[in-house]
C-alpha positions as CSV (number, residue, x, y, z in Angstrom):
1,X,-67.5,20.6,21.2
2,X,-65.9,18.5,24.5
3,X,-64.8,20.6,27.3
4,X,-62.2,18.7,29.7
5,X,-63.8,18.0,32.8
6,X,-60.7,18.3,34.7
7,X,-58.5,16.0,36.9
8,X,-60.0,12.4,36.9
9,X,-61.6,11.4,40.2
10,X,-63.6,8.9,41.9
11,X,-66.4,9.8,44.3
12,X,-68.1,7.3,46.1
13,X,-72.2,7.8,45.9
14,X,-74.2,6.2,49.0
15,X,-77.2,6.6,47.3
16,X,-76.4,4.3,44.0
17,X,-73.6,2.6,46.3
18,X,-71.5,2.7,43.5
19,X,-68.2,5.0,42.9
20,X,-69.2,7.8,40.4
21,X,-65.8,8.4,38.1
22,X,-65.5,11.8,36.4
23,X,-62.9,13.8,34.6
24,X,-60.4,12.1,32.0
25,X,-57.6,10.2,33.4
26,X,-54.4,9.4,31.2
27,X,-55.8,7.2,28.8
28,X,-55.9,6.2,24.8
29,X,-59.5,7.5,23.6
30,X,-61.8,7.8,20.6
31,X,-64.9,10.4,19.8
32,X,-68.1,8.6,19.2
33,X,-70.8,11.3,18.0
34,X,-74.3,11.1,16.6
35,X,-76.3,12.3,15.7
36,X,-80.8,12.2,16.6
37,X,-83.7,14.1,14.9
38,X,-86.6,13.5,17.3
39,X,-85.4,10.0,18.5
40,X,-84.2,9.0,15.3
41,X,-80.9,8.4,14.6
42,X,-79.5,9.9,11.4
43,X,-75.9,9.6,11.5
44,X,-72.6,8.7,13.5
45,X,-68.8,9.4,13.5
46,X,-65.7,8.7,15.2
47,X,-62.5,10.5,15.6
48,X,-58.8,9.0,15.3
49,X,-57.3,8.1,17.9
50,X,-55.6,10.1,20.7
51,X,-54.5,10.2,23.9
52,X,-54.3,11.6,27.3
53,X,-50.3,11.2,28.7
54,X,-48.0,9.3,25.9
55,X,-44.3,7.9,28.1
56,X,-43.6,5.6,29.2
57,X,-42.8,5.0,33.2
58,X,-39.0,4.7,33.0
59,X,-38.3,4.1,36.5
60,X,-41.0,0.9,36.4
61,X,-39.9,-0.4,32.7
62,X,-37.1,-2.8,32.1
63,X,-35.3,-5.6,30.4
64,X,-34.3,-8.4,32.4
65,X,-30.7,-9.3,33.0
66,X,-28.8,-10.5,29.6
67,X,-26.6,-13.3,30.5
68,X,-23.4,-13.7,28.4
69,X,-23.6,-16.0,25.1
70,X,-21.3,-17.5,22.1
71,X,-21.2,-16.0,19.3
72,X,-23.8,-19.1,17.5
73,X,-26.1,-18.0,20.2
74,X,-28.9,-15.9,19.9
75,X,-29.6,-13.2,22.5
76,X,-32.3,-14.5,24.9
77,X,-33.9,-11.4,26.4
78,X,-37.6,-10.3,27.9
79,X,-38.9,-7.5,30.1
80,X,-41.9,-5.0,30.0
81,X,-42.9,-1.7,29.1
82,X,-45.1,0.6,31.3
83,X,-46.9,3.4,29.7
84,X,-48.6,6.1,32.0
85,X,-51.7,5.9,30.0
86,X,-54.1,2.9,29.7
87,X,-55.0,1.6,26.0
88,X,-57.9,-0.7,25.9
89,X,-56.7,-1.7,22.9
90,X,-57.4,1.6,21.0
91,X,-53.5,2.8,19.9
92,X,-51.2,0.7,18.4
93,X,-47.1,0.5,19.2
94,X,-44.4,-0.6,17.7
95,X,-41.3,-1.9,19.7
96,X,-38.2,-1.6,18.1
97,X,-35.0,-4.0,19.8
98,X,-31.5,-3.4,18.4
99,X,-28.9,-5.1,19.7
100,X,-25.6,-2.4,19.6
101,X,-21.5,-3.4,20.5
102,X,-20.7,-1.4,23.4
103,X,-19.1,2.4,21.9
104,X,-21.6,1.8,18.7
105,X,-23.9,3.7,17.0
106,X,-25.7,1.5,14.6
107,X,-27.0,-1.8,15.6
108,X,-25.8,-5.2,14.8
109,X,-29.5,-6.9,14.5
110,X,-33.0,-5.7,15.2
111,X,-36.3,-6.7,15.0
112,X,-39.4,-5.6,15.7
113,X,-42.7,-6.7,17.3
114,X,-46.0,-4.7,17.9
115,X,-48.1,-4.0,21.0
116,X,-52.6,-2.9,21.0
117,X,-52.6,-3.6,25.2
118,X,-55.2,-3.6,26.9
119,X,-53.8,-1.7,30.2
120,X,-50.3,-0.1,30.4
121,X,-48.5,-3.1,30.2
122,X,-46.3,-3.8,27.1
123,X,-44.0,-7.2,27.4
124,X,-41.1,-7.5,25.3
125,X,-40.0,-10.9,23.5
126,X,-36.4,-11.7,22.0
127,X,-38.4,-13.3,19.2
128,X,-40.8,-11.6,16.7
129,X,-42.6,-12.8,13.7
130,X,-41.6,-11.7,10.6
131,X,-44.8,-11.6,8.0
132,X,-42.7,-11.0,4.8
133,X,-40.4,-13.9,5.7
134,X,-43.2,-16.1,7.5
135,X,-40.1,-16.4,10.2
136,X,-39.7,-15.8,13.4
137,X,-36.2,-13.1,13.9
138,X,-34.1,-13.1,17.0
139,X,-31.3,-11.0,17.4
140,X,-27.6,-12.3,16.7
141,X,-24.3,-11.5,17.0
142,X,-22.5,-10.7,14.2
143,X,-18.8,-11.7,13.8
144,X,-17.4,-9.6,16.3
145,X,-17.3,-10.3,20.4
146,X,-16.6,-8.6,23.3
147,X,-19.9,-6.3,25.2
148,X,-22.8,-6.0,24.0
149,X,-26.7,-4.5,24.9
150,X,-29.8,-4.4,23.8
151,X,-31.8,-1.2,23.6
152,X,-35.6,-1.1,22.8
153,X,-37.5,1.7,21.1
154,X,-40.9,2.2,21.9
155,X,-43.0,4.4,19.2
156,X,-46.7,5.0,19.1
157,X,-48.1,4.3,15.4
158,X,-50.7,7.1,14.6
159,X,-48.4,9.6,14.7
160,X,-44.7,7.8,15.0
161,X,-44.2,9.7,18.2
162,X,-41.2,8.3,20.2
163,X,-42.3,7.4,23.7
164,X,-39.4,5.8,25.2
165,X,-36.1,4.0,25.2
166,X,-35.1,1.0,27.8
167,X,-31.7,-0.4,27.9
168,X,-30.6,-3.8,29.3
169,X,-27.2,-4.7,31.1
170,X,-23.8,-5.3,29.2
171,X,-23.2,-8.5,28.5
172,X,-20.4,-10.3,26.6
173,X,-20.4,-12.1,23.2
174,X,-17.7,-14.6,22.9
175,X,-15.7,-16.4,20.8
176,X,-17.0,-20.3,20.1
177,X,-13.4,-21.9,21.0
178,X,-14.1,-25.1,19.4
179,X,-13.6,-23.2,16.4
180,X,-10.5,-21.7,17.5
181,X,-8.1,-24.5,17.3
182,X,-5.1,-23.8,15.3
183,X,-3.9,-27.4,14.9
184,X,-2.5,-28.7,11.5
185,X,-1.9,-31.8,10.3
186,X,1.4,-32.6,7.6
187,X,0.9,-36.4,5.8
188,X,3.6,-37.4,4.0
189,X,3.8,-41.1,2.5
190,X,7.8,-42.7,2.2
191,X,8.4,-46.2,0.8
192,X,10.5,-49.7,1.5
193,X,12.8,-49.9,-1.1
194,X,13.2,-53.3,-0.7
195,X,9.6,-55.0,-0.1
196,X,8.0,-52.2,-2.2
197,X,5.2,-50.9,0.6
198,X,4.2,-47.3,1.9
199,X,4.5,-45.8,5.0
200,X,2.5,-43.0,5.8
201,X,3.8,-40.5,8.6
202,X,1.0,-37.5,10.1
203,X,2.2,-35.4,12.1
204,X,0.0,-33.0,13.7
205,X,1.3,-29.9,15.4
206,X,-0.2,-26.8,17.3
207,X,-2.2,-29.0,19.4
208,X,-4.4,-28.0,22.5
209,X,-3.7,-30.0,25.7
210,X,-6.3,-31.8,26.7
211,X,-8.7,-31.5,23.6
212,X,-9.8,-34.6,21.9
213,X,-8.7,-35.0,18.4
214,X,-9.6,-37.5,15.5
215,X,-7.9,-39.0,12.5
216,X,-10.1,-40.3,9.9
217,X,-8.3,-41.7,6.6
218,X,-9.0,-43.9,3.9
219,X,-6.8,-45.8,1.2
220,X,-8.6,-45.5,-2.3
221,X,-6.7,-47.1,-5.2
222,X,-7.0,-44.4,-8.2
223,X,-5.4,-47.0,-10.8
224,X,-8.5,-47.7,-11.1
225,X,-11.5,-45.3,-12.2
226,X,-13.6,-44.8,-10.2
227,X,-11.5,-45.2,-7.2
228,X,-11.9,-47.9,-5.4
229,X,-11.6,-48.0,-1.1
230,X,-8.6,-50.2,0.1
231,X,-8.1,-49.6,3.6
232,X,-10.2,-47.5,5.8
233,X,-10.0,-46.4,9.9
234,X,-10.0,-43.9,12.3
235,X,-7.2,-43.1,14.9
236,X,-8.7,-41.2,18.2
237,X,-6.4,-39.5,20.9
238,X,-7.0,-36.8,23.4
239,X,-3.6,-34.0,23.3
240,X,-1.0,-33.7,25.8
241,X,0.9,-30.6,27.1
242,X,3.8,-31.0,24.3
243,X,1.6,-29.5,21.5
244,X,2.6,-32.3,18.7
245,X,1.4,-35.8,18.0
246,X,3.0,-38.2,15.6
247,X,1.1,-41.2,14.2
248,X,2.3,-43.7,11.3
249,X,0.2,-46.4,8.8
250,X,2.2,-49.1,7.3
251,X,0.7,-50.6,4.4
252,X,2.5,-53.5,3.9
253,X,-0.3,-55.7,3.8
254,X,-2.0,-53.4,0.9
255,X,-2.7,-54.8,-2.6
256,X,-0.8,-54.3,-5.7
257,X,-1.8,-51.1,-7.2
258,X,0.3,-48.4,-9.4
259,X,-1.4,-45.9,-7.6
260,X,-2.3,-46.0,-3.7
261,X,-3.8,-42.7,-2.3
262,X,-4.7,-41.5,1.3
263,X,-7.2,-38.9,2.1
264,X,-7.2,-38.0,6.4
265,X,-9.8,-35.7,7.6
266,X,-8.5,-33.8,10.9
267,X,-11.0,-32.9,13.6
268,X,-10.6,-31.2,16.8
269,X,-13.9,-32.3,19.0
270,X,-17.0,-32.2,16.7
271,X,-15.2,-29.6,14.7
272,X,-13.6,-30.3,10.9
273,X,-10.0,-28.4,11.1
274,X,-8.0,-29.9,8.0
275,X,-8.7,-32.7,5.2
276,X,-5.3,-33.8,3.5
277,X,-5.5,-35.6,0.3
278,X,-3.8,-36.4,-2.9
279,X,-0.6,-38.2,-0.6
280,X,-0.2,-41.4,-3.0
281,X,2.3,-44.3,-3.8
282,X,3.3,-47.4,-6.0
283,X,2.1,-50.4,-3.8
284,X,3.6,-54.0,-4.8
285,X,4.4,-55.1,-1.7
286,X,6.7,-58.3,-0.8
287,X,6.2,-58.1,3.2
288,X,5.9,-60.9,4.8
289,X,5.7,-60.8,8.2
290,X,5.2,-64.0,9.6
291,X,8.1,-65.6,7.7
292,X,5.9,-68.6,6.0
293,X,6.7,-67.9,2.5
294,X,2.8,-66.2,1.8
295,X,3.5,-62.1,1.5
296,X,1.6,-60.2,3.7
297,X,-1.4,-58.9,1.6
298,X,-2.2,-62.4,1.0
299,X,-2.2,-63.8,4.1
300,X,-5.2,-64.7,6.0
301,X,-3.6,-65.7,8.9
302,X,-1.0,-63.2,9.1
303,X,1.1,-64.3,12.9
304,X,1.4,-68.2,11.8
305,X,4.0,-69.7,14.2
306,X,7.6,-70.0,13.0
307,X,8.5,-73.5,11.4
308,X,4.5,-74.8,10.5
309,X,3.7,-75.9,7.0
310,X,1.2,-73.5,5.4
311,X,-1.8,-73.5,2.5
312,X,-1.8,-70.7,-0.3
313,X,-3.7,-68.6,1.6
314,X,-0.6,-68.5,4.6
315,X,-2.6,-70.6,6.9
316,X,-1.8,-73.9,8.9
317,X,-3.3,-77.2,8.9
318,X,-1.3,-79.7,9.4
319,X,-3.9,-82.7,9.4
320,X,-6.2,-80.9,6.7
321,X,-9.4,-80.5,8.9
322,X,-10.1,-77.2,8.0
323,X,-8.7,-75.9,10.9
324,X,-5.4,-73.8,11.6
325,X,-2.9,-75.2,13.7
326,X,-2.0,-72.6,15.9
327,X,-6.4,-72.1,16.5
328,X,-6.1,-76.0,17.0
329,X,-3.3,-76.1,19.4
330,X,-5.3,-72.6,21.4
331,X,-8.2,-74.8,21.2
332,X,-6.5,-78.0,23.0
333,X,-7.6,-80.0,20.1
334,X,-4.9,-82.4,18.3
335,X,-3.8,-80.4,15.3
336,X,-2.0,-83.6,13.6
337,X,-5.9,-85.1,14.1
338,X,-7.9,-85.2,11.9
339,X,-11.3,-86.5,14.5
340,X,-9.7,-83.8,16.5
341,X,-10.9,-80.3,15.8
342,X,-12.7,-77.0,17.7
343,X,-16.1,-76.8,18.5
344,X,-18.2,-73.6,18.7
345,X,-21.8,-74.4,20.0
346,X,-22.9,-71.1,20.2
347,X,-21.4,-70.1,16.8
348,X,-19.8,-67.0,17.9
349,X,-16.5,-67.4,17.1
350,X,-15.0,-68.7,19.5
351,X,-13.8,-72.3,20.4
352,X,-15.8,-74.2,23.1
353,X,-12.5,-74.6,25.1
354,X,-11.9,-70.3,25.0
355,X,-15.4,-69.6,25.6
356,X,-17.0,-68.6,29.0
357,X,-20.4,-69.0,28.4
358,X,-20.5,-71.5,26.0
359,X,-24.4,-71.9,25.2
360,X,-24.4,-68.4,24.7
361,X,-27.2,-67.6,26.3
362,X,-26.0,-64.4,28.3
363,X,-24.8,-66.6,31.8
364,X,-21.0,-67.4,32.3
365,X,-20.5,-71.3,32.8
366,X,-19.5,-71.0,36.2
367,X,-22.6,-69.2,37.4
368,X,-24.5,-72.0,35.5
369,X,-22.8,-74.8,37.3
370,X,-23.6,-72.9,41.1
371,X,-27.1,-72.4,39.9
372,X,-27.6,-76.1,38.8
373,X,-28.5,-75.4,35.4
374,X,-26.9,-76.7,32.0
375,X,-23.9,-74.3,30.4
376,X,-24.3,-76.4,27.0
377,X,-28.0,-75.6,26.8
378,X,-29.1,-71.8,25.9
379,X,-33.2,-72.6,26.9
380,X,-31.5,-73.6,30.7
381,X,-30.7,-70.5,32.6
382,X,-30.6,-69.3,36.0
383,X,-33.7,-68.2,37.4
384,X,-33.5,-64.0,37.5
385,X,-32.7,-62.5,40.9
386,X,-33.5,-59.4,41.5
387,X,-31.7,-56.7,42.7
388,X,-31.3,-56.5,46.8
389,X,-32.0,-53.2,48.3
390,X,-30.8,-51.4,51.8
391,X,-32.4,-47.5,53.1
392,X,-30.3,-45.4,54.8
393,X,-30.3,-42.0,56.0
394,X,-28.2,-39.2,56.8
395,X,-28.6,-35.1,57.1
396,X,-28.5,-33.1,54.8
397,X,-25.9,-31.5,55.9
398,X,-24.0,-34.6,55.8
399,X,-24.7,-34.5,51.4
400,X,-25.5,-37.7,49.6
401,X,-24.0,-41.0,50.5
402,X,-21.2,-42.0,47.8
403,X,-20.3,-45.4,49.9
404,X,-22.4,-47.6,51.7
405,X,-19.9,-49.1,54.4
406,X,-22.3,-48.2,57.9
407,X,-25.0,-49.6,59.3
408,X,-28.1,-49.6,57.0
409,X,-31.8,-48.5,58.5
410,X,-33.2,-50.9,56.3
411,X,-30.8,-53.5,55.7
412,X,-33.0,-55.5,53.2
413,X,-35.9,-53.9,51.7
414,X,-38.8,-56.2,51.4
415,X,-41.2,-54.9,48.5
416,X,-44.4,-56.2,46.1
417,X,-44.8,-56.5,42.8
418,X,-45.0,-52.9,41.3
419,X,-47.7,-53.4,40.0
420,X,-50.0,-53.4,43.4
421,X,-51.1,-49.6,44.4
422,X,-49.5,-47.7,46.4
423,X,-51.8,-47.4,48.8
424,X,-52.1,-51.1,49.7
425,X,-48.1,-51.6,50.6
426,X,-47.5,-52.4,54.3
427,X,-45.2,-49.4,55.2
428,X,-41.9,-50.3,57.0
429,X,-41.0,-47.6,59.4
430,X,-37.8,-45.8,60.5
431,X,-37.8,-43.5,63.6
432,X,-35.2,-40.3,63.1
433,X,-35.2,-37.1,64.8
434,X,-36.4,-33.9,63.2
435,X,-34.4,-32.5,60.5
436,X,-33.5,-33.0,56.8
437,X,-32.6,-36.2,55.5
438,X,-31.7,-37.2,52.3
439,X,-33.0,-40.9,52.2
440,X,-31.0,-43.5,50.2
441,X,-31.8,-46.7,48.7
442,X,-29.0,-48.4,47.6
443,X,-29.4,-51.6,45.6
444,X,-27.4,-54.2,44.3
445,X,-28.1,-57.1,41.5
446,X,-26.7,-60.5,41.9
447,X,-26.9,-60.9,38.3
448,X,-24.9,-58.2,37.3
449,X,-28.0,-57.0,35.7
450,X,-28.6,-53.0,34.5
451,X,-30.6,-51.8,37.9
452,X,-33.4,-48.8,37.8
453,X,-34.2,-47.5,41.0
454,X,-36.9,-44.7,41.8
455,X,-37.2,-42.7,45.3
456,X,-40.5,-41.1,45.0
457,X,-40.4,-39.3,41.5
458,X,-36.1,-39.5,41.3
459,X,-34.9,-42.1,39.3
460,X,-31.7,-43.2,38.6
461,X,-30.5,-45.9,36.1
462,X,-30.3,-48.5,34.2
463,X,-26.4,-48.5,35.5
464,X,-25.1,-52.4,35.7
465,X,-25.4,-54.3,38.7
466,X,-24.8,-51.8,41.9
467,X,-27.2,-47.9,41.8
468,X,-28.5,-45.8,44.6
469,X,-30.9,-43.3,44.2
470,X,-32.0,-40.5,47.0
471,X,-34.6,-37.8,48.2
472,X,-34.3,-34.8,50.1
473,X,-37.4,-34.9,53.2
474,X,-38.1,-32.8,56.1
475,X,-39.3,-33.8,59.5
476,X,-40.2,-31.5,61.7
477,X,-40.7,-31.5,65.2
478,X,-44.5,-32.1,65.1
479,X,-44.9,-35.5,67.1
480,X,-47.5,-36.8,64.7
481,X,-45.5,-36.1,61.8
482,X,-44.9,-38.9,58.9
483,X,-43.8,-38.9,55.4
484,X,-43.9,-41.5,53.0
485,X,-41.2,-42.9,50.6
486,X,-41.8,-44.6,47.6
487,X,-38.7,-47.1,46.8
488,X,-39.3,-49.3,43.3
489,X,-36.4,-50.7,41.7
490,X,-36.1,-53.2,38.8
491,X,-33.5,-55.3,36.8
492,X,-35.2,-54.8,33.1
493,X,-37.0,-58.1,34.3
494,X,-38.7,-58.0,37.1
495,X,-39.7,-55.3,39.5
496,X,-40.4,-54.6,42.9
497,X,-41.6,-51.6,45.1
498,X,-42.2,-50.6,48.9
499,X,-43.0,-48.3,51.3
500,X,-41.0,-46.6,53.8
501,X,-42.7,-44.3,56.3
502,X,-40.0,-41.9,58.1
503,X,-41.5,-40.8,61.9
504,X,-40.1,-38.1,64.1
505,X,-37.9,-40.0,66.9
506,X,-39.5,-37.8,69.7
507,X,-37.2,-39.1,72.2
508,X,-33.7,-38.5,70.6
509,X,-33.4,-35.5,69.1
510,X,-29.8,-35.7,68.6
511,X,-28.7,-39.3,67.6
512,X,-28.3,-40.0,64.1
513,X,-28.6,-43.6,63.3
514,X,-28.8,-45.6,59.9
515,X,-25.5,-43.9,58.6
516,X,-22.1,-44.5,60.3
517,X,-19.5,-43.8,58.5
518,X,-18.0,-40.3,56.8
519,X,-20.1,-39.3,53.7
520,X,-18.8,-37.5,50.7
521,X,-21.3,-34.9,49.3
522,X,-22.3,-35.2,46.1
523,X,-25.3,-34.4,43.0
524,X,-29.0,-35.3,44.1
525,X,-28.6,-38.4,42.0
526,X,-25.5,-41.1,42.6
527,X,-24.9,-44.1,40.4
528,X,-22.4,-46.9,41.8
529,X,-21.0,-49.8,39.1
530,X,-19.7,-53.3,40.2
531,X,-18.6,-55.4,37.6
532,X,-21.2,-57.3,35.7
533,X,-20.9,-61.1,35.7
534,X,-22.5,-61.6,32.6
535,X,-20.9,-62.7,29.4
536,X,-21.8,-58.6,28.2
C-alpha cells in the first residue's frame, strides 16, 4: 500500500546541509516493489506508468509565427510544448500536427512525431520521420490557397488521454504565379507561290507585361523516316504592355523536302506553357537572295555583292585563291591577286587586317605596341599589372559609396604579397573621429582584368576591371582605441594585401575627411564595371 505524502516540499536540513525533498510533486512515475525474506531478495515488480498532473501549460506553449508560402512550399513551422508534470523519460507522447484551411474541419496534411522528455519540455518539428515509408513527412498544401494554420494535438500513449491543443497564427497559401500565365501561342505556316518557300507566322497572345518569354522551334523533315532536324533556334523576348507578340521564320534558304515540319515549344520564365507541332509544308525553294544565279539553300556565301562572278557553291573568287572576293576586298588584300590573299595568324577567323589582337594571346595590339612587346607573337605579352587600390571612409549614416569622385584617405594602397601573415604587415593609419564608418576600398585594374577584393572577411568579385568592397566599424570615443582592416585584392594573377589601422581623431570630433562628395546608399557589398581592354 502507498499513502500520498501530501504537497511536495523542500526543507532545507543544517545538519546533512542538504535540502530534504518530500511529498510527490507533478510528475510521470513508476512502482518499484520487492520483495526480502531475511535479507534475501526473493522477488521484484513494477507498475505501469502513471502520473501526477497530465496538461499541458497553455499559456507557456506555442508555435512560432507561420510566415506565408506558395503553394510548392512546404509549411516551415517549430515551437514547444510545456507539460505541468516532469517525465524523466518514463511516459511516452504522441504529437499530432494537422495543417487545416481557415473555416475547415478536417485537415489538409498531418503528420506525426513522438516525445519520452526528460523534463516538461516537448519541441515540435515541421518534419517527422515516417518508419513505414523510411521518409521524412512535412505538411503541404493541397491545391487550394488562401489562410491556413496549423494546430498540434498532444496525446499521452498509455492511455490515449488528450492533453492539449496549440494553434499557430493564420497564414496565407498562395498561388505559384509562374504557373498562372494564360499566354497562347497560334503557328500557322503560308507559302511563296512563286519561289516555292515557307513562311511561318507565331503569334502569341494573352501575354504578361514584363514577363520573359521563349520560343524554341525546330524544322524536322518528315519525308524522311526517321525525321531528320533541318533548322533549329530559339527566339527570346521579354512582353510589353500590349498583350501580343508577333514573330515570323522564312525558310527560304531550307532544302528540298515534300514535307517540312515545325515543332515551337512556348515558355513563360522557366515554365512550359504550350508546344505546337504538326505545322508542315512542301519546301523546293528557288530564293535567291543575293541575285548571283546560286538559290539560296545553296549558297555558302549568301550577301555576295551585286555584279561579281561566282563558283557553284554562290561564292566569289575572282583570281581563284581560295578566297571570296568580297572577304578579300574587307581584308585589303587584291582580290584579282592571286600572291594577294588574307592572313589569319591566330587562326580564329578573322583576317589579320580585321583583327585587334592579332597573336591572339588575350592583349589588343595597341596595348602591345605601348607596352613594348610584339602583337604578332602570342609567348610576348605585357607584364601583368595589378589592380591599384584607394580607402575611403564615410559614416554610416552617409550608406556605402557608389562613386569614388572625393578625396581618397588612402589614395594608393601599398600592400605585400598575400601570402605574408597578417601579423607582419606594416599598418598604414587613418585618423577619424568616433563613430561608424563603413570603410571602402575601391580598386581598379589597368588590364581590364576580373578584380577580387576582400575587407576583412567581405569579399566582392571577380567583376572586370573596376570593384569596391566595404566594412561596417565602430570607433568609439576611447582615446586608445584602434581597429584593424584587412584589405587583399587580386586580378586572378597576382595578389596583394595590407593593413589599415583606423585611430580615433581625438582632436576633431566633427570633421569628416577621406569622402567629399554626396554618397548614395546602397547593399553592404558594391561592384563598379569599366570596360575591359582585353580582346574578351
Amino acid at each position: 500500500t502507498f499513502t500520498d505524502p501530501g504537497y511536495h516540499s523542500e526543507d532545507y536540513d543544517p545538519v546533512t546541509d542538504s535540502w530534504d525533498i518530500s511529498g510527490v510533486n507533478n510528475n510521470s512515475y513508476i512502482f518499484h516493489a520487492e520483495l526480502h525474506v531475511q535479507g534475501v531478495e526473493l522477488d521484484t515488480n513494477t507498475s505501469d506508468p502513471f502520473i501526477y498532473g497530465g496538461k499541458i501549460q497553455q499559456d507557456s506553449s506555442y508555435i512560432s509565427t507561420v510566415d506565408n508560402i506558395l503553394k510548392t512550399m512546404d509549411v516551415a513551422f517549430g515551437g514547444r510544448i510545456y507539460m505541468d508534470h516532469s517525465n524523466y523519460y518514463v511516459l511516452d507522447y504522441t504529437i499530432t500536427c494537422n495543417l487545416y484551411e481557415s473555416g475547415a474541419t478536417s485537415p489538409v496534411d498531418s503528420i506525426v512525431s513522438y516525445s519520452n522528455s526528460s523534463d516538461n519540455r516537448n519541441e515540435l518539428y515541421d518534419t517527422a520521420w515516417n518508419s513505414n515509408t523510411n521518409t521524412y513527412d512535412k505538411l503541404t498544401p493541397t491545391a487550394s490557397s488562401g489562410p491556413h494554420y496549423v494546430e498540434c494535438d498532444f496525446a499521452r500513449d498509455v492511455d490515449n488521454a488528450y492533453l492539449g491543443t496549440v494553434t499557430s497564427n493564420v497564414f496565407q497559401v498562395i498561388d505559384d504565379t509562374s504557373n498562372q500565365d494564360d499566354a497562347t501561342i497560334v503557328v500557322g505556316a503560308t507559302m511563296n507561290l512563286q519561289e516555292a518557300w515557307g513562311t511561318v507566322t507565331i503569334d502569341a497572345i494573352d501575354l504578361d507585361a514584363g514577363q520573359e518569354y521563349t520560343l524554341d522551334w525546330v524544322v524536322e523533315d518528315y519525308s524522311l523516316s526517321p525525321p531528320t532536324v533541318m533548322m533549329q533556334n530559339d527566339h527570346i523576348w521579354v512582353a510589353g504592355n500590349d498583350g501580343t507578340y508577333t514573330y515570323e521564320l522564312e525558310f527560304h534558304d531550307l532544302a528540298d523536302t515534300t514535307d517540312a515540319c515545325i515543332t515551337v515549344t512556348f515558355t513563360a520564365g522557366d515554365d512550359e506553357l504550350q508546344v505546337v507541332d504538326s505545322v508542315c509544308w512542301m519546301s523546293a525553294s528557288t530564293a535567291d537572295g543575293d541575285g548571283d544565279g546560286v538559290y539560296d539553300k545553296n549558297d555558302l556565301c549568301p550577301d555576295t555583292t551585286a555584279g561579281l562572278a561566282v563558283t557553284s557553291d554562290g561564292c566569289s573568287d575572282s583570281d581563284n585563291d581560295g578566297f571570296d572576293t568580297d572577304l578579300e576586298i574587307d581584308c585589303n588584300t587584291d582580290p584579282n591577286d592571286v600572291l594577294s590573299f588574307p592572313t589569319d595568324l591566330d587562326s580564329d577567323g578573322t583576317c589579320d587586317y580585321l583583327d585587334t589582337d592579332t597573336d591572339g594571346d588575350g592583349y589588343l595590339d595597341v596595348d602591345e605596341l605601348a607596352a613594348g612587346t610584339d602583337p604578332f607573337d602570342a609567348m610576348s605579352k605585357p607584364a601583368n599589372r595589378l589592380p591599384e587600390c584607394a580607402v575611403y571612409y564615410n559614416l554610416e549614416i552617409d550608406g556605402i559609396p557608389t562613386s569614388f569622385d572625393g578625396e581618397a584617405a588612402i589614395p594608393a594602397l601599398s600592400g605585400v604579397t598575400a601570402t605574408t601573415a597578417a601579423a607582419s604587415l606594416t599598418p598604414t593609419t587613418v585618423t577619424i573621429p568616433a563613430g561608424s564608418y563603413y570603410i571602402t576600398a575601391h580598386c581598379i585594374d589597368p588590364d581590364g582584368d576580373d578584380v577580387t577584393v576582400t575587407v576583412n572577411d567581405i569579399t566582392v568579385g571577380p567583376v572586370a576591371g573596376e570593384v569596391s568592397g566595404a566594412v561596417l566599424i565602430e570607433i568609439g570615443e576611447d582615446v586608445d582605441e584602434t581597429m584593424d582592416v584587412q584589405i587583399t585584392w587580386s586580378d586572378g594573377t597576382d595578389s596583394l594585401t595590407a593593413l589599415v589601422t583606423v585611430e580615433l581623431d581625438g582632436d576633431s570630433p566633427s570633421f569628416i575627411p577621406g569622402f567629399g562628395t554626396v554618397l548614395t546608399v546602397m547593399a553592404l557589398l558594391s561592384a563598379g564595371f569599366i570596360l575591359a581592354r582585353k580582346d574578351n
